[in-house]
N, C-alpha and C positions, 0 to 999 in steps of 0.2 A: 159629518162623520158619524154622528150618533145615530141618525137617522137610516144612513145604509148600517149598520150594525146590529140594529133592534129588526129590520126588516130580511136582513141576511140569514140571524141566530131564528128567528122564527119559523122564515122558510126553511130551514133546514129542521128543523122540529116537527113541521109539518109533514113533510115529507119523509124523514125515517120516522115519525110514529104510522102513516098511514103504511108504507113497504113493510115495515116492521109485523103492525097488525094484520094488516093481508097476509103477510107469509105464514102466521097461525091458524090464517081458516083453508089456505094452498096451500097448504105442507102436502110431502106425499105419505105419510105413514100420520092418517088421523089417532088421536086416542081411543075413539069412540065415533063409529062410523054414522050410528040414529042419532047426531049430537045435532041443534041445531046453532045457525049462527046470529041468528038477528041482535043477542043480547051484545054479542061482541061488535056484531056492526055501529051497532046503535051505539056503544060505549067508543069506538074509533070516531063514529062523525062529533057528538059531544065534547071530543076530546080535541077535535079540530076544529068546532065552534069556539072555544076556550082558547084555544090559541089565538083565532083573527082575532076574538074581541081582545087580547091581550095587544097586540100588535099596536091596534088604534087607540088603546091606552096608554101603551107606551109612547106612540108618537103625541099624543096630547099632552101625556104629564113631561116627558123628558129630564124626567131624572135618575140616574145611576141607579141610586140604592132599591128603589121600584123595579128597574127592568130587572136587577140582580136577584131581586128576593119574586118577582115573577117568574122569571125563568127556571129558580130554583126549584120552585112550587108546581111546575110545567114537568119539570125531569121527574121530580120525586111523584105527582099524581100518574105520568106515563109508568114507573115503576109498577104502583100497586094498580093499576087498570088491570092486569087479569085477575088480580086474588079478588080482586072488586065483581068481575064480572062471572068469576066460578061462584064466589057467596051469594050472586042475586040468583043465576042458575042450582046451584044447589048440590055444585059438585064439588067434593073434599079431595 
């Protein structure tokens, strides 16, 4: 049970971070049309590197309070991922 739950909560993480951050570089009303994206792509794949290695952590360690205090650490870095990726861009 643990096992499809750590692999479930993942995939799902996975996937609204990656639809999530694509909807900011395909929106239809850009902020700034000469904006480029690599910094944000590059900070969405990181971010989904971070998660599989999480995954396989979780399945090697199997323990609660680890995938609780990962996954928590998963939501709140997807949080600050843009303020992260305007301050290396350079935009306020």
């Amino acid at each position: 049970m643990f096992k499809i739950v750590v692999i479930f909560i993942h995939v799902l993480i996975f996937l609204l971070a990656t639809v999530i951050g694509l909807g900011g570089v395909y929106n239809p009303a850009p902020p700034d049309p000469s904006r480029t994206f690599e910094v944000w792509f590059t900070a969405i794949a990181i971010f989904n590197t971070l998660v599989i290695i999480s995954i396989f952590v979780q399945l090697k360690l199997k323990k609660v309070w680890v995938f609780s205090i990962t996954v928590l650490g998963l939501v709140v870095l997807f949080y600050f991922l843009p303020h992260l990726v305007f301050y290396i861009e350079g935009i306020s």
